[in-house]
C-alpha positions in Angstrom: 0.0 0.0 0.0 1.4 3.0 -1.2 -0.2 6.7 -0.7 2.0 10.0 -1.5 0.7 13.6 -1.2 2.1 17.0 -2.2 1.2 20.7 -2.2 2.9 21.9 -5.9 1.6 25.1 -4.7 -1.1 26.5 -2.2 -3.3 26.2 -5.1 -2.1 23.5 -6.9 -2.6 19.8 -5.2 -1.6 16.5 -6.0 -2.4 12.5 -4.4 -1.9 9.5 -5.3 -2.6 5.9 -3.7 -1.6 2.7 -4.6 -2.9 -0.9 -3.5 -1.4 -4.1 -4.4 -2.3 -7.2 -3.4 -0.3 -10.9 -4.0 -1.1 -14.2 -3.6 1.6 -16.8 -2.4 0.9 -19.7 -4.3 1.6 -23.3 -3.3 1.7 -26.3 -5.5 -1.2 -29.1 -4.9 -0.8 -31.5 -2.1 0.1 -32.3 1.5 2.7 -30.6 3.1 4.5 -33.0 5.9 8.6 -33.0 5.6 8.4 -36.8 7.3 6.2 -38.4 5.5 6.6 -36.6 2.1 10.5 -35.5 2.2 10.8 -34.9 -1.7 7.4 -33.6 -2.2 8.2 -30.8 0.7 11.1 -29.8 -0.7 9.5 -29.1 -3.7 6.6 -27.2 -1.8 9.6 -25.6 0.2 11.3 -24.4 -3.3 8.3 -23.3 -5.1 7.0 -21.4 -1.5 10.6 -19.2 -1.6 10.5 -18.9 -4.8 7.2 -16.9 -5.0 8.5 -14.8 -1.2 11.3 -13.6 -3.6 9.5 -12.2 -6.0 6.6 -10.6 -4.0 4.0 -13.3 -5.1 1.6 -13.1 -7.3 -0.6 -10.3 -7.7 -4.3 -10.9 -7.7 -5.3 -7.8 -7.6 -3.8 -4.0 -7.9 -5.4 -0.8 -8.5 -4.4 3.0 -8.0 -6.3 6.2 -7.9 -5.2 9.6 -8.8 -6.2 13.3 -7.4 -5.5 16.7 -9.0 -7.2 19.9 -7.4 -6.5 23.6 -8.9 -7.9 26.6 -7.3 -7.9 28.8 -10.4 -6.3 32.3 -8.8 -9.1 34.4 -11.0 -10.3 35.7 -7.6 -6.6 37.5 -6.9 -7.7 39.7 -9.9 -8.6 42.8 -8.6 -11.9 43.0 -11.2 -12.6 39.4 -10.6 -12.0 39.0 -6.5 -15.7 38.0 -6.4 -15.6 35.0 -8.6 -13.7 31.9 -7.5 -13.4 28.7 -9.6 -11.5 25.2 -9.0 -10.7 22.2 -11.7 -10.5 18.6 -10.0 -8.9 15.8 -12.0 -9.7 12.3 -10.6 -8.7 9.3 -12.4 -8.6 5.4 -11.3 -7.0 1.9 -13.0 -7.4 -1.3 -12.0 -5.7 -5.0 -12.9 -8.0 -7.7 -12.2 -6.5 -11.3 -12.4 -8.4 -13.7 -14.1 -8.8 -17.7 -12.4 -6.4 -20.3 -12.9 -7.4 -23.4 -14.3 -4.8 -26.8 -14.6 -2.0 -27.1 -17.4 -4.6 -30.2 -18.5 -7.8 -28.0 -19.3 -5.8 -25.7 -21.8 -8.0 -22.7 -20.4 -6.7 -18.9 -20.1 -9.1 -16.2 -20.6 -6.6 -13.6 -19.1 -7.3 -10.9 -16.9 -9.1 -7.5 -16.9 -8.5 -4.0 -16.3 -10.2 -0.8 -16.2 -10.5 2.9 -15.9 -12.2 5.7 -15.2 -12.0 9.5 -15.0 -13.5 12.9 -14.2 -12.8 15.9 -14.8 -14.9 18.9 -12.5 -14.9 22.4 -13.2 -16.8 24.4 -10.7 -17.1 28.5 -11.0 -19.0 30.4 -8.5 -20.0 34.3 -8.8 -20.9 36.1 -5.8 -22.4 39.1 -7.0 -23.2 40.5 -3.5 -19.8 41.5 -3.2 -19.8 42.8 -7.3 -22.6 45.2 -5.8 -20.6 46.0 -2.5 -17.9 47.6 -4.7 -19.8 50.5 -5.7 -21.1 52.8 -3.0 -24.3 54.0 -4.7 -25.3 50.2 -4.8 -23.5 49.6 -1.3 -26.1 52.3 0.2 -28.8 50.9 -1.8 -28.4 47.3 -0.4 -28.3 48.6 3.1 -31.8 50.8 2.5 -33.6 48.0 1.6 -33.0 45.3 4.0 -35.6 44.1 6.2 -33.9 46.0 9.4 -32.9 49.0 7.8 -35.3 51.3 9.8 -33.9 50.0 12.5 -30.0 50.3 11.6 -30.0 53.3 9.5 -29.1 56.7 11.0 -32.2 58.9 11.5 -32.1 62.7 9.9 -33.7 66.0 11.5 -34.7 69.2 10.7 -34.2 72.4 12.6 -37.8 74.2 12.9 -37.8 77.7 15.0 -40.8 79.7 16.3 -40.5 83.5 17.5 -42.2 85.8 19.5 -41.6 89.5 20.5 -42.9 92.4 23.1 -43.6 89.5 25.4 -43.7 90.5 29.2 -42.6 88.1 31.8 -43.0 88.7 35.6 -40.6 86.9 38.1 -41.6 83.3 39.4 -45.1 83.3 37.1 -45.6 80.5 34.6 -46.0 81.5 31.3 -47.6 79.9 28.9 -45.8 79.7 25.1 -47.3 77.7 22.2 -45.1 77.1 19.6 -47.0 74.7 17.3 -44.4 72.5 16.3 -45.2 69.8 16.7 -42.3 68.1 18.9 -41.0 67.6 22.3 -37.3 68.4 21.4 -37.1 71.8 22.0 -35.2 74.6 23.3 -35.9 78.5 24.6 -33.8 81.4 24.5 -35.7 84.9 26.1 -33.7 88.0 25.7 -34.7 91.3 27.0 -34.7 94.3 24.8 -30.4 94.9 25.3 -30.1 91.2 24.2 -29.2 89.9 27.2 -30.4 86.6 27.8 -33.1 85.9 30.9 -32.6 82.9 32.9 -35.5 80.8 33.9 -37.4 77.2 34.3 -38.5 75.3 31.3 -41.4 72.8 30.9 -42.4 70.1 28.2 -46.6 70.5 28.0 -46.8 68.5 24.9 -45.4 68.5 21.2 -47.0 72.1 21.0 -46.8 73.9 24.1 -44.2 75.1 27.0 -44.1 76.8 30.2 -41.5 79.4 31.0 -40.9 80.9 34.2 -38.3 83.6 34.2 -36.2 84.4 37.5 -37.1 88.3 37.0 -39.3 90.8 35.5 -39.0 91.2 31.6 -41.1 93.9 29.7 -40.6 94.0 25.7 -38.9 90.2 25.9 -38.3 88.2 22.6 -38.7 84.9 23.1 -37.3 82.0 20.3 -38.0 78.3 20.6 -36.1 75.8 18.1 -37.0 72.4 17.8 -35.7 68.9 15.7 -38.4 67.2 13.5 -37.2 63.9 12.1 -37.5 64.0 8.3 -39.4 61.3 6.4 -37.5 60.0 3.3 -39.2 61.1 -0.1 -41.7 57.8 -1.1 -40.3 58.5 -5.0 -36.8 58.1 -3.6 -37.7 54.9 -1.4 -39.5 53.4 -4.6 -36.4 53.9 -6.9 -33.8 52.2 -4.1 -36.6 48.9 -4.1 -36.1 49.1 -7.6 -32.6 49.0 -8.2 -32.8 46.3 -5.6 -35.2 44.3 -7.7 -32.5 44.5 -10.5 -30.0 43.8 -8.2 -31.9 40.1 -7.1 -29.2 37.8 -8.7 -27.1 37.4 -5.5 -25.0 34.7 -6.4 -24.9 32.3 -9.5 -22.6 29.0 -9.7 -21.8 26.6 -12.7 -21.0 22.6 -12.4 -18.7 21.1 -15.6 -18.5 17.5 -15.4 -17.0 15.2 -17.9 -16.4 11.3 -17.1 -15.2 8.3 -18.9 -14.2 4.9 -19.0 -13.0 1.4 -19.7 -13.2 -2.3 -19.2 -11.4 -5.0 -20.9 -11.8 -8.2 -20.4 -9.1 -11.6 -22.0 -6.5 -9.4 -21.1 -2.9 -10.9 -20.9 0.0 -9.1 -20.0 0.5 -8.9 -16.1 1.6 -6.5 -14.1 4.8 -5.1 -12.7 5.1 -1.2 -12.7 2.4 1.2 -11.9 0.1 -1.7 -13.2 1.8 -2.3 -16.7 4.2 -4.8 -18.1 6.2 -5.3 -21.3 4.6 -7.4 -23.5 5.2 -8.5 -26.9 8.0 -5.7 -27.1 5.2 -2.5 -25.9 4.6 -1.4 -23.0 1.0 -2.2 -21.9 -1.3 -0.9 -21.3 0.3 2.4 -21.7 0.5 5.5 -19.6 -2.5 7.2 -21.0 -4.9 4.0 -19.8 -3.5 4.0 -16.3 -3.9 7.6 -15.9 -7.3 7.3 -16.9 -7.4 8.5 -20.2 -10.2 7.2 -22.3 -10.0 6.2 -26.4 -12.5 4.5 -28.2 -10.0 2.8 -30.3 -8.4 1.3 -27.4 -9.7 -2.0 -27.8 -8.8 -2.1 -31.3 -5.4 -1.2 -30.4 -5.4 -4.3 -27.8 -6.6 -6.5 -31.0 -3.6 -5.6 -33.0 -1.0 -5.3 -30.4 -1.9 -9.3 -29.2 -3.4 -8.2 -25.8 -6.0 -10.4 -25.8 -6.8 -13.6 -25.1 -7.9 -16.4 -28.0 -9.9 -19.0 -25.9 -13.5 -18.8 -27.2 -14.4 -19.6 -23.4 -14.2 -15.8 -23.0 -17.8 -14.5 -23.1 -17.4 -11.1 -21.6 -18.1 -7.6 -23.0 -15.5 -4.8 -23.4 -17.8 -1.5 -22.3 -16.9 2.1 -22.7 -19.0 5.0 -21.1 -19.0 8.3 -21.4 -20.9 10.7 -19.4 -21.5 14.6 -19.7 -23.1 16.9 -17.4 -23.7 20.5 -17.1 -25.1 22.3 -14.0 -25.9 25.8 -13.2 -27.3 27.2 -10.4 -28.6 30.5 -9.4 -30.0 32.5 -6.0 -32.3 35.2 -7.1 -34.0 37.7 -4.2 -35.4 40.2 -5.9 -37.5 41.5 -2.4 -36.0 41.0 0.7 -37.3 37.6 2.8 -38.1 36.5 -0.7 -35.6 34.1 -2.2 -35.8 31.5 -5.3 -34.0 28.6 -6.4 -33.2 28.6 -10.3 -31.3 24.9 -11.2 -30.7 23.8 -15.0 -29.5 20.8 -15.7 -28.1 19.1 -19.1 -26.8 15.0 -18.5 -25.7 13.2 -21.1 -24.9 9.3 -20.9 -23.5 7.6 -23.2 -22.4 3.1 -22.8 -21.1 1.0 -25.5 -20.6 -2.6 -25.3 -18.7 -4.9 -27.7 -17.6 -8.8 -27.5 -13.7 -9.1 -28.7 -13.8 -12.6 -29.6 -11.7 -14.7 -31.2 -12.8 -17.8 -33.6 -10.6 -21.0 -34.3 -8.1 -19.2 -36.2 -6.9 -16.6 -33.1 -8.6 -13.6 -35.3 -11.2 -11.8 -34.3 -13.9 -10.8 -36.6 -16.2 -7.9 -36.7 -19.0 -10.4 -37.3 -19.0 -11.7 -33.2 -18.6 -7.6 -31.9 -22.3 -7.6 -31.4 -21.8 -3.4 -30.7 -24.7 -2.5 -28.3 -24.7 1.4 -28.3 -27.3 2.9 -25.3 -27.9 6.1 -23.8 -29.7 8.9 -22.0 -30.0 12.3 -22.7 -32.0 15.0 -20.4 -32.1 18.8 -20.3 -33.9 21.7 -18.5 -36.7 23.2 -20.3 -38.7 26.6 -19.6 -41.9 25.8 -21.0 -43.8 29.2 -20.0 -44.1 30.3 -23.3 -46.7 27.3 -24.1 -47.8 26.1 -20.9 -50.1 28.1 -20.9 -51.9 28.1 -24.4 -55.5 28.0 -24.8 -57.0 25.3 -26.4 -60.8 26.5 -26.9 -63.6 25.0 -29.5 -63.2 27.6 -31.8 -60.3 25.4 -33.2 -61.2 21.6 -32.4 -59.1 21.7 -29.3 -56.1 21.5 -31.5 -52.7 22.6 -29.7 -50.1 24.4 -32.1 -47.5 23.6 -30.1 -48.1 19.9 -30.2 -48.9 20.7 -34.2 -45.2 22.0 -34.5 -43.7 19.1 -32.7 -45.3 16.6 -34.7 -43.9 18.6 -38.1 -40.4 18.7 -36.1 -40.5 14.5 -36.5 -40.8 14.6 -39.8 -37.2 16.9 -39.6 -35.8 14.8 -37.3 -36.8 11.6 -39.6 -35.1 13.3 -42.6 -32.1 13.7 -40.5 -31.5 10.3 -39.5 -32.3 9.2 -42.5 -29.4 11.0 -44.4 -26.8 10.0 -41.9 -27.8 7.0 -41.8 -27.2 6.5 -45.6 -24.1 8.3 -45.7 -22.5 5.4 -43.6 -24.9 2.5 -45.5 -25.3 2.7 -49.1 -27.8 0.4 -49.8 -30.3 2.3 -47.7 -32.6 3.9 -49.4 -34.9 6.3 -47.0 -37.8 6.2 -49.5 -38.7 2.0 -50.4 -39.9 -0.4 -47.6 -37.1 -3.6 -47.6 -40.0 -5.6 -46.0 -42.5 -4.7 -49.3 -40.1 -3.3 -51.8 -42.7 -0.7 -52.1 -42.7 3.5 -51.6 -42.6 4.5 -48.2 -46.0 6.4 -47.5 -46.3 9.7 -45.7 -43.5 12.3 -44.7 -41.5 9.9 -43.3 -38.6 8.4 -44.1 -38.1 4.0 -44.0 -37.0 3.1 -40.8 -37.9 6.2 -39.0 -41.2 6.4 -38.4 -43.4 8.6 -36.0 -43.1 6.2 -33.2 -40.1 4.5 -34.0 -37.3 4.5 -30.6 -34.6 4.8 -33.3 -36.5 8.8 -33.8 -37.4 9.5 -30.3 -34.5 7.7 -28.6 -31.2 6.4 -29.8 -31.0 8.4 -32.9 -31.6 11.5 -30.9 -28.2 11.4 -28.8 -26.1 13.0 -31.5 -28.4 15.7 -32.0 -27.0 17.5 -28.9 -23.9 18.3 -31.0 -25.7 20.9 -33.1 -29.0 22.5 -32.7 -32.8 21.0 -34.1 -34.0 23.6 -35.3 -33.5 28.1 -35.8 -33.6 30.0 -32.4 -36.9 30.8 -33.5 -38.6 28.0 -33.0 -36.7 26.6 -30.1 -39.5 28.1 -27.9 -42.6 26.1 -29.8 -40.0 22.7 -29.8 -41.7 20.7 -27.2 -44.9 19.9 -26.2 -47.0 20.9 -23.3 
């Protein structure tokens, strides 16, 4: 067991663990070194023998780990987006059973593969909007505490009154009218000098004053602080901006896998899970560091990988898988918050049998290539969900009208690829009748044929069905 780790860099990291597992193998019979002297010694012999070279392995399989924190973030126009690639990629040598020298039986071993490959970018546009100021304020205006947290503003008001006569220790009455308890009184006298005296709060528009001394011709001047209410247009405009502003963060999921199995597979193992064999090096650095090619089982074929014995009944399979995710947090209100996911998965397996006939060839006749599949996507179907379907026109729904014309597209597609690769197809004659085909579509790919709906319709994600404008009216209801 072998595992190794190591930090290129704080953003670049690297693993990678190996397993190996061997098998001491003993030749058949009892072991007793009294009764069976010569037969021990052999068992004795063969025993060190396979100590010395590690025994045989029965199994061995590694794994490999690559994580890179892309550094777009360290930009200083980008410090709000972060992103990370993963590369994660297995191998595995299986060995196959042992049979005796007498049954002439050796369907070899297997091996396998897999990898993935993640990229994963997250925007946080919360902190995008923090940059600015105008928005910064904005976001803090319209959060659900903001009454609470955001400094309140006043407005000086002053009220004045003159030729007033105070007489010492009487209560005066003064009513201001405006409307606050925060208020303060100056009296002066007719030099300007300031008369002391006791003040008192009636209510928001009234005071009492009662001056230390007699005052004839006295100007009194009360100020007071009104909070100020924010203008409504104003408060409209910053819920607006906010609503614009509702994408708060928005994150997108690459993921790409393949991989391999092989079974009648001969050549052993010895480094990293390969061996030399007939004068190459198999099977190759790009298989055991997961690396997928659809002609590698071909390759196996003409390098003499694989076994001959027509016992071997096993498929080699290759799959290939796609996905695409993106994810987004939208608030356009505060306290309200929605989920928007999209998804596109693609899923792609192949299977064919590699084997050989009397001869040690093997012929494309016993492949037997299964190809099978799934393909799914997010749709936003608002646009026709909801359509009215009324008498006036026989309940008839156009946009299950225009899918049904789409078939006969699709048909004609398949059709012409199909005969590109097959020559003696002919899209338009029945081979069952010999006769025309009737209707729009094409021989073979009819309106409720799986070769149109399903199988046929994987490649189709390579290029789009039909013009942007009729991607809306595409699917049905």
């Amino acid at each position: 067991m072998f595992d190794f780790k190591y930090d290129l860099s704080r953003q670049l990291k690297v693993d990678f663990t190996a397993n190996n597992f061997a098998r001491i193998d003993e030749p058949a019979g009892g072991v007793d070194k009294r009764r069976y002297s010569s037969e021990y010694d052999l068992w004795r012999d063969s025993v060190i023998t396979n100590l010395r070279n590690f025994g045989r392995t029965t199994n061995y399989n590694h794994f490999i780990n690559v994580t890179y924190t892309l550094p777009v973030n360290k930009l200083p126009l980008l410090s709000w987006v972060n992103a990370n690639a993963r590369y994660g990629s297995d191998y595995t040598w299986l060995a196959g059973p042992l049979y005796p020298d007498s049954m002439n039986i050796d369907i070899g071993n297997s091996i396998k593969n897999h990898n993935e490959l993640t990229l994963t970018a997250m925007a946080t546009l919360t902190t995008l909007y923090g940059k600015s100021k105008f928005l910064k304020q904005i976001e803090n205006n319209t959060r659900p505490d903001a009454a609470q947290r955001m400094k309140r503003e006043y407005r000086t008001v002053t009220w004045s009154r003159s030729n007033l006569t105070f007489k010492p220790n009487a209560v005066r009455g003064i009513v201001h009218n405006l409307r606050t308890s925060d208020v303060k009184i100056r009296v002066t006298n007719k030099e300007g000098a300031e008369i002391k005296g006791k003040v008192e709060i009636v209510n928001e528009n009234r005071i009492n004053f009662t001056a230390t001394e007699m005052v004839e011709g006295a100007i009194a001047v009360v100020e007071g602080r009104i909070p100020v209410k924010r203008n409504p247009l104003i408060i409209t405009g910053e819920y607006f901006v906010r609503a614009l502003l509702g994408i708060r963060n928005v994150s997108l999921t690459l993921s790409s896998s393949q991989g391999q199995f092989l079974p009648g597979y001969m050549p052993g193992t010895k480094y990293l899970g390969m061996s030399e064999y007939n004068d190459v090096l198999a099977p190759g650095w790009p298989f055991i560091l997961g690396l997928s090619d659809r002609y590698f089982f071909d390759k196996a074929v003409t390098n003499g990988w694989l076994s001959t014995d027509t016992l071997l009944n096993t498929p080699a399979t290759y799959n290939n898988k796609f996905d695409l995710s993106a994810r987004a947090l939208v608030e356009p209100f505060p306290g309200m918050r929605l989920d928007v996911n999209a998804d596109r998965r693609f899923l792609e397996g192949v299977s064919s049998y590699y084997l050989a006939d009397f001869n040690g060839n093997f012929p494309d006749s016993t492949r037997n290539k299964v190809v099978t599949g799934s393909f799914s996507i997010s749709v936003i179907s608002w646009g026709t969900a909801f359509e009215k379907i009324s008498k006036k026109n026989d309940y008839v729904s156009p946009t299950f009208e225009t899918f049904k014309d789409n078939l006969v597209i699709i048909s004609e597609r398949r059709a012409a690829e199909r005969r590109r690769i097959d020559p003696g197809y002919d899209p338009d004659i029945d081979p069952v009748t010999g006769e025309p085909v009737k209707g729009p579509f094409k021989s073979g790919y009819g309106k409720t044929s799986r070769k149109l709906w399903f199988r046929h319709s994987l490649p189709l994600i390579q290029k789009p069905i039909l013009k942007k404008s009729q991607w809306k009216h595409s699917l049905p209801r």
